[in-house]
C-alpha positions in Angstrom: -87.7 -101.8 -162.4 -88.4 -100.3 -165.9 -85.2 -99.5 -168.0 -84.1 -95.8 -168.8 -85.6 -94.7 -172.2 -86.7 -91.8 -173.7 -89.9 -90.7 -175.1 -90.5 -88.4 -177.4 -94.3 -89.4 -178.0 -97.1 -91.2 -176.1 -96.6 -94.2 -177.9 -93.8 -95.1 -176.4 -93.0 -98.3 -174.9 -90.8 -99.9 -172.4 -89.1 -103.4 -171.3 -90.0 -103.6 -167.8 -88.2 -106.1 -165.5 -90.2 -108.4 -163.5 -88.8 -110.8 -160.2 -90.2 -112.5 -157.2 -88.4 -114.7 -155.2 -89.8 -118.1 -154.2 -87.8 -121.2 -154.5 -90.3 -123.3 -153.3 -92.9 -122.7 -155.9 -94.1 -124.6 -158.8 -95.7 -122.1 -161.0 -95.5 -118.0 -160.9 -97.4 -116.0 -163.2 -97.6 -112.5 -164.1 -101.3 -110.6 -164.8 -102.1 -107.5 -164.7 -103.7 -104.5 -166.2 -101.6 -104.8 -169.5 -103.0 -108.7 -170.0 -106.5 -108.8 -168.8 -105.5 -110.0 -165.4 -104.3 -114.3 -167.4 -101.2 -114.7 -165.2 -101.1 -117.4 -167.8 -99.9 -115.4 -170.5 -97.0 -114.0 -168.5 -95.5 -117.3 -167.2 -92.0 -116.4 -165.4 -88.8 -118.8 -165.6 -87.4 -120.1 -162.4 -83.3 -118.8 -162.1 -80.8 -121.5 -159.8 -81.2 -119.4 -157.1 -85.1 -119.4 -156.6 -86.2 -116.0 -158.4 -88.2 -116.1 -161.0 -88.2 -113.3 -163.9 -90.1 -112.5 -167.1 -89.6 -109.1 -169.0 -92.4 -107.6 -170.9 -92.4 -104.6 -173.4 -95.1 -102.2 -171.9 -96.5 -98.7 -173.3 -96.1 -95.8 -171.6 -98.7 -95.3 -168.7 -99.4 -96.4 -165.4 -100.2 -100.6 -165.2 -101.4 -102.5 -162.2 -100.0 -105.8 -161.4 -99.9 -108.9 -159.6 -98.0 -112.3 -159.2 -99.9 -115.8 -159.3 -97.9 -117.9 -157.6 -99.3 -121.7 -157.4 -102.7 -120.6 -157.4 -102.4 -117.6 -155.0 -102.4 -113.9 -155.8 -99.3 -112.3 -154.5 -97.8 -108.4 -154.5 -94.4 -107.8 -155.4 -92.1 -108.1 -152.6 -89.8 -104.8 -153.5 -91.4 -101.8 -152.4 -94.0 -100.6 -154.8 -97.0 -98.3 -155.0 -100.1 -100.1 -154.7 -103.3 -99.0 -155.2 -106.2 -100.6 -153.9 -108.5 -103.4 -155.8 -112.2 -104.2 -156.0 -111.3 -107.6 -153.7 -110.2 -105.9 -151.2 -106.5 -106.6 -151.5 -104.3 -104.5 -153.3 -102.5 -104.3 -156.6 -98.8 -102.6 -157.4 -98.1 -100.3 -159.7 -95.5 -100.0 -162.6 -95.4 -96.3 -164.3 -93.7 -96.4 -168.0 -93.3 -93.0 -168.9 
């Protein structure tokens, strides 16, 4: 998911790749940790084949995630760690290092 880069400080920041497949949806967000949980201000674009993908520049660290997908919260559907939330679901986990 996250692109190879190295980091020489703690400042250091990543473009991490973000997909979920549904061809059927109308609206997929992205919130997480690194946006006060507003799936709103991660919007992803629909591809022709159904996927939808956003990249986002993160810092270096470990950020927990989710997918809003029109209106529901969803994990990501490759295998991911997951830790678990205070709603009792669970959230993944991207680590930028």
């Amino acid at each position: 998911m996250a692109k190879a880069t190295k980091c020489s400080t703690a400042t250091c920041s990543k473009t991490v790749d973000f997909k979920f497949h549904a061809p059927k949806a109308k609206k997929v967000g992205l919130g997480g940790s690194f946006n006060n949980w507003s799936a709103d201000k991660n919007p992803l674009k629909k591809g022709a084949s159904g996927t939808w993908t956003t990249s986002l520049k993160l810092p270096a660290g470990r950020h927990e995630y989710r997918y809003w997908v029109d209106g529901e919260w969803l994990n990501s559907q490759e295998p991911a760690e997951c830790v678990p939330n205070s709603f009792g679901s669970w959230n993944c986990i991207v680590d930028v290092r």
